[in-house]
C-alpha positions in Angstrom: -36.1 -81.0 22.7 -36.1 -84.8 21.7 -33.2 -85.5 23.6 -33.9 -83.7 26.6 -37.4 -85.5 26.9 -35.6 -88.7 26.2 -33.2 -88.3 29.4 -35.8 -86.7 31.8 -37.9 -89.8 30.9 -35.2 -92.0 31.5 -34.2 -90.4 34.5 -37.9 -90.1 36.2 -38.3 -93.9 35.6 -34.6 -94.9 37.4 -35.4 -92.3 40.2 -38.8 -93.8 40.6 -37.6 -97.6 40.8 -34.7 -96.9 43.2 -37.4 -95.6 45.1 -39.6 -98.6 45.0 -36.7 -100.9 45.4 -35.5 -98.4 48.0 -39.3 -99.3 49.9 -39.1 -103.0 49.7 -35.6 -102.9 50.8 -35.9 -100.4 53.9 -39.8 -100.0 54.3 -40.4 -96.8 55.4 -43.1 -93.9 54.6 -40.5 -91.3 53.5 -40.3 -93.5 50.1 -43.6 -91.5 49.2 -41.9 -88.4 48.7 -39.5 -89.4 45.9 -41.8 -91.9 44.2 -44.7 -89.1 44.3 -42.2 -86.8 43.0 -41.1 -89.1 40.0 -44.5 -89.7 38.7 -45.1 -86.1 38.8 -42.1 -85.9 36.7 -42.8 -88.5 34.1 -46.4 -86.9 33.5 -45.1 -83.7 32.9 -42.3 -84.6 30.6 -45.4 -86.8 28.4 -47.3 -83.4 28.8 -44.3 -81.3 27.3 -43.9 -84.0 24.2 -47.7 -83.1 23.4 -47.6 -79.5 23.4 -47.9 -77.0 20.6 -46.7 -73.7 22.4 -43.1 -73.2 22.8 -43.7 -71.3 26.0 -45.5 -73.8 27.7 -43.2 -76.2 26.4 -40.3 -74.6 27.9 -42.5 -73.8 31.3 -43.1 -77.5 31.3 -39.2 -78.4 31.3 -38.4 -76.3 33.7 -41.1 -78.0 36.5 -39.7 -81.3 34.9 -36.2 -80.5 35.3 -37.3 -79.5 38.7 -39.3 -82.3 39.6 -36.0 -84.9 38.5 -33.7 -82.8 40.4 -36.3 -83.4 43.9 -37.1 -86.8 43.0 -32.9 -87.4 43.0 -32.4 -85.1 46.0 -35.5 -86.9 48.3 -34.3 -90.1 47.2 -31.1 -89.3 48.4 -32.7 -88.2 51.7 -35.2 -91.1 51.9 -31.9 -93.5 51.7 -30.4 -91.4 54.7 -33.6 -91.7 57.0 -34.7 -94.7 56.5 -31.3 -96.8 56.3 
């Protein structure tokens, strides 16, 4: 579980600085979505380190894997639109 919070961490952090780099560089409100999205991500995962329950622990990686997945796919989208 360790390493899994270790790369959804990493990976909710990148997303959500390509996205604010993404904003300064092509300004643009779509660049809410996938910022929004990557904090949403990064509090989750720190909520899933915390946890006692395995099945909340396991709930909680699901929505974070989730979350990662949008924040990578509406950054994707955000580069598309506002470009």
């Amino acid at each position: 579980m360790r390493n899994g919070y270790i790369g959804a961490w990493i990976l909710g952090v990148v997303f959500g600085g390509l996205s604010v780099l993404g904003l300064i560089r092509y300004p643009h409100w779509i660049w809410a979505a996938p910022i929004a999205t990557a904090i949403i991500a990064i509090t989750v995962n720190l909520r899933m380190r915390r946890t006692e329950s395995r099945g909340t622990a396991i709930l909680l990686g699901v929505a974070t894997l989730v979350c990662v997945v949008g924040a990578g796919l509406l950054a994707s989208l955000a580069i598309r639109i506002a470009h």
